[in-house]
GUBA-807673 format. One record per atom (N, C-alpha, C): z, y, x; residue in three letters. Coordinates in steps of 0.001 Angstrom, whole numbers, padded with zeros to 6 digits, always signed. Layout:
REM residues N
ZYXALA/...
REM end
This chain:
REM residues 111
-023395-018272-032092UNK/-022543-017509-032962UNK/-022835-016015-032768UNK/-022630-015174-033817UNK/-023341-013787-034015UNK/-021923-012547-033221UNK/-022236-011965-032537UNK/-020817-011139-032354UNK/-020951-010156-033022UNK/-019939-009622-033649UNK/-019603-008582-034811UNK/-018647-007767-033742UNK/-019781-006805-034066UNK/-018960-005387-033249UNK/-018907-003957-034357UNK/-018219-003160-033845UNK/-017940-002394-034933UNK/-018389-000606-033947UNK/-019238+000107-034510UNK/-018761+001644-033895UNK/-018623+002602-034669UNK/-017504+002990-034105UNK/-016662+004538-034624UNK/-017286+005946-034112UNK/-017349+006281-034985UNK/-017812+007912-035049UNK/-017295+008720-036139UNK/-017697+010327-035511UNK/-017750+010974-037098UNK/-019348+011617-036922UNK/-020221+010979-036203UNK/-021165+011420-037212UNK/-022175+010061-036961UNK/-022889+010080-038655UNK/-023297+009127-039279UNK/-024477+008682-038246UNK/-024758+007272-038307UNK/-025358+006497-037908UNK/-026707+006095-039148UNK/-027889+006745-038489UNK/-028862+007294-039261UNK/-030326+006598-038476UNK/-031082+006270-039519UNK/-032059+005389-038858UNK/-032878+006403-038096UNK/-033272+007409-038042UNK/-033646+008698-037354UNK/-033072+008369-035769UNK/-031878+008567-035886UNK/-030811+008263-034382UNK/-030911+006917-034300UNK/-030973+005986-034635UNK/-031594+004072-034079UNK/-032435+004719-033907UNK/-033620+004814-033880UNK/-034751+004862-033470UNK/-034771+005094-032140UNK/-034110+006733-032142UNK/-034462+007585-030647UNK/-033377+007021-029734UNK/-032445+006360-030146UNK/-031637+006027-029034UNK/-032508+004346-028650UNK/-032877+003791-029573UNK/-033420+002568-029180UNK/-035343+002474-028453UNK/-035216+003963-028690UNK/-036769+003978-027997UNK/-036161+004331-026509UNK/-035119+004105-026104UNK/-035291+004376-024675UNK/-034807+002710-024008UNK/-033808+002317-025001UNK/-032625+000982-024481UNK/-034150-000140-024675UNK/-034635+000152-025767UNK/-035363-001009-026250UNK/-037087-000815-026611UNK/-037733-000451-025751UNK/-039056+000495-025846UNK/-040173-000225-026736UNK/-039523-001415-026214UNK/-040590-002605-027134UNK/-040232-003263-028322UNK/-039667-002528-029164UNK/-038511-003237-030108UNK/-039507-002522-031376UNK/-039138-002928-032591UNK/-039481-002172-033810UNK/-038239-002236-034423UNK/-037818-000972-035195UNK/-036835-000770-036001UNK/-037677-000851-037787UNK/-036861-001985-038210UNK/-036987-002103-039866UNK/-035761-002353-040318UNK/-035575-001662-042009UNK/-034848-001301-042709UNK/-035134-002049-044520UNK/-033695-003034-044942UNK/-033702-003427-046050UNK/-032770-002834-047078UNK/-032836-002892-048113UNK/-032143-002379-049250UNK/-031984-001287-049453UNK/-032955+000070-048989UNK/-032968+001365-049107UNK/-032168+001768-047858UNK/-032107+001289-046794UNK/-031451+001803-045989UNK/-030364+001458-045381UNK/-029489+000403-046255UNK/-028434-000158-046045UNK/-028687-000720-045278UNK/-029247-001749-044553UNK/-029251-002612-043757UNK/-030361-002221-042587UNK/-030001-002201-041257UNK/-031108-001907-040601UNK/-031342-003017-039358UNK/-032366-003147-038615UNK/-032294-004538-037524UNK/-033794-003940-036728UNK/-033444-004253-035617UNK/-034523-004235-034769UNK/-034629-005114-033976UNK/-036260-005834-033592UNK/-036056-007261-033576UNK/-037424-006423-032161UNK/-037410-007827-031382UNK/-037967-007708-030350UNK/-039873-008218-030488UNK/-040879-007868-029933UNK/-042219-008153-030184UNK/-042516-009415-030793UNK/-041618-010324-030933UNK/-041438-011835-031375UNK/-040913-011364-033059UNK/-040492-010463-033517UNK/-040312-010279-034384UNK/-038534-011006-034704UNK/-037921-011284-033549UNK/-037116-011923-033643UNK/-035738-011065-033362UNK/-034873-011172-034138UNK/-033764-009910-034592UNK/-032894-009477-033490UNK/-032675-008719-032479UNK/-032034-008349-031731UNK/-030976-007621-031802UNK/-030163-006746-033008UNK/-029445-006073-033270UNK/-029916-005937-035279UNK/-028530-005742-035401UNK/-028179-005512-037201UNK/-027552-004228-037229UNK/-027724-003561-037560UNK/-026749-001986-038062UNK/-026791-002034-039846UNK/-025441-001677-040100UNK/-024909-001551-041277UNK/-025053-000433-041662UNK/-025172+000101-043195UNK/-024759+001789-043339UNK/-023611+002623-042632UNK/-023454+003774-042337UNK/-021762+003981-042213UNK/-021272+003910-043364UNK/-020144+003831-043120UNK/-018795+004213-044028UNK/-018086+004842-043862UNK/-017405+005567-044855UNK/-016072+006754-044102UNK/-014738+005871-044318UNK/-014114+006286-043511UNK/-013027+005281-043025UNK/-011869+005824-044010UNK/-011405+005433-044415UNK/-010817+005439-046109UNK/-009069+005189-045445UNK/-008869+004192-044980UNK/-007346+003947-044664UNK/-007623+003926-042876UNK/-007672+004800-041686UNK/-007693+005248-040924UNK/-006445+004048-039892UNK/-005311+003742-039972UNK/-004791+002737-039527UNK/-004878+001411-039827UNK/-005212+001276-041090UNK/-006114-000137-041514UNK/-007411-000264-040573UNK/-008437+000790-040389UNK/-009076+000285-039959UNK/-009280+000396-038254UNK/-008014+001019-037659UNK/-007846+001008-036288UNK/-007335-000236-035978UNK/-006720-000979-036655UNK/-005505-002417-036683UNK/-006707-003592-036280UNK/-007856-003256-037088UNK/-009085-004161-036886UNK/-009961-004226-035843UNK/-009870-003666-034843UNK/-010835-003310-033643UNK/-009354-003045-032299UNK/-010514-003708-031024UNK/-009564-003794-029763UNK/-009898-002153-029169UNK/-008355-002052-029383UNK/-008389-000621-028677UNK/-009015+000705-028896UNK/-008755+001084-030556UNK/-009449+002139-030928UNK/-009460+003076-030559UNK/-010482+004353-030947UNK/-010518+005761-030763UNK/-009192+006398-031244UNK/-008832+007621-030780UNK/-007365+008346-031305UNK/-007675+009114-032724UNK/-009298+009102-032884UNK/-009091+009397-034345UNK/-011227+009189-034497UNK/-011300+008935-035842UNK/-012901+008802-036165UNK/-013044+008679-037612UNK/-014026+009197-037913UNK/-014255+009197-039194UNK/-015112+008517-040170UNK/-015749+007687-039458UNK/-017465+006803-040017UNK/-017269+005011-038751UNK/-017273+004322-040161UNK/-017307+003107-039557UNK/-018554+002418-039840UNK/-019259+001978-038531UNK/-020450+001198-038675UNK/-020282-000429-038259UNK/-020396-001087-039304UNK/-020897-002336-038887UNK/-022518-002936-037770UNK/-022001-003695-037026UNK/-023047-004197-036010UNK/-023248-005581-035386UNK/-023730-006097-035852UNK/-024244-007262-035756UNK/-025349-007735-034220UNK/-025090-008665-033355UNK/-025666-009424-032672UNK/-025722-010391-032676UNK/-027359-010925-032911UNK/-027920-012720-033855UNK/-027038-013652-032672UNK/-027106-014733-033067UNK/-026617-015556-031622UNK/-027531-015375-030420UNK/-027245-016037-029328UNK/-027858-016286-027971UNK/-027323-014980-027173UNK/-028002-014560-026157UNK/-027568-013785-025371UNK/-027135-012198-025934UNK/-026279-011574-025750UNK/-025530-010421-026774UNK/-026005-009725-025809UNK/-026289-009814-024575UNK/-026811-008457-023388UNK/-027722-007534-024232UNK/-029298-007981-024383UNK/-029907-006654-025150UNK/-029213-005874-026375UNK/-028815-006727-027475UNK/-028054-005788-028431UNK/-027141-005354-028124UNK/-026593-005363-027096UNK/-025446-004713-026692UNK/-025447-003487-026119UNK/-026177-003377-025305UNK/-027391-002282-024578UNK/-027595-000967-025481UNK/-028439-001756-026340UNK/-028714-001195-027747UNK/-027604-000611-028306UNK/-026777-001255-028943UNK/-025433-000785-029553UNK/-024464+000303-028671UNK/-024805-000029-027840UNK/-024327+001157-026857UNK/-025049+002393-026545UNK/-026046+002747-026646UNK/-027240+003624-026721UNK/-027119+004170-028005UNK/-027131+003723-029047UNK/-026767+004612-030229UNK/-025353+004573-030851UNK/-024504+004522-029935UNK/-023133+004814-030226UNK/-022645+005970-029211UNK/-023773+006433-028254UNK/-023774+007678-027355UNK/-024352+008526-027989UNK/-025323+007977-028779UNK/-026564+009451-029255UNK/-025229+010118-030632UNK/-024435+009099-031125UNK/-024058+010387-032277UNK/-022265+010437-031794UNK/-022268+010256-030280UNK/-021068+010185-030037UNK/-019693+009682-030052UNK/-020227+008875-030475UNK/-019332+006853-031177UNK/-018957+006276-029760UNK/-018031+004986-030524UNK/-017711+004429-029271UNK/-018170+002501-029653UNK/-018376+001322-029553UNK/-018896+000692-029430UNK/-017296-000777-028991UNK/-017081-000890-030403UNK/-015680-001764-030522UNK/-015965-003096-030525UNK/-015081-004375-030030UNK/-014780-005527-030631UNK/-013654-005434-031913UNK/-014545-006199-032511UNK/-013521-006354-034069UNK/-012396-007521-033386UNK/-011313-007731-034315UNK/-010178-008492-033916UNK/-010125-009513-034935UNK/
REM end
């Protein structure tokens, strides 16, 4: 089963920033990008998907979307969807945590 994690920021989550935060968590990884950008995933030398990043979003109803995540930030402005394929969540997690430092985010369970 895939764990759906969510990170909060206010500044945008940009395939520029995956990259450089995942060239350190994940050195051997390639970052590719579908639908103009919307969808991004970096999958390990197997070509096999290790992490999903969503576009951001700006967070539109601010207690709606704190109600949805364990233990939110006291305030944020850009919600990113994040995806980890099934099996072990350790590397994407790693990952997801590495570029939720580079733009100053924090790295949620959804509820």
């Amino acid at each position: 089963m895939a764990t759906e994690l969510v990170l909060l920021s206010d500044v945008e989550v940009t395939a520029d920033r995956i990259v450089r935060a995942a060239a350190d968590a994940h050195p051997e990884g390639t970052y590719v990008s579908y639908r103009g950008g919307d969808i991004g995933q970096l999958v390990d030398v197997d070509a096999n998907p290790v992490l999903t990043i969503f576009a951001s979003r700006p967070v539109a109803h601010p207690r709606e979307a704190a109600a949805a995540v364990v233990d939110p930030p006291a305030s944020f402005a850009l919600w990113t969807e994040v995806n980890i394929p099934s099996g072990d969540p350790t590397p994407g997690r790693g990952i997801a945590e590495a570029i939720a430092a580079a733009v100053g985010g924090v790295i949620k369970e959804r509820v």
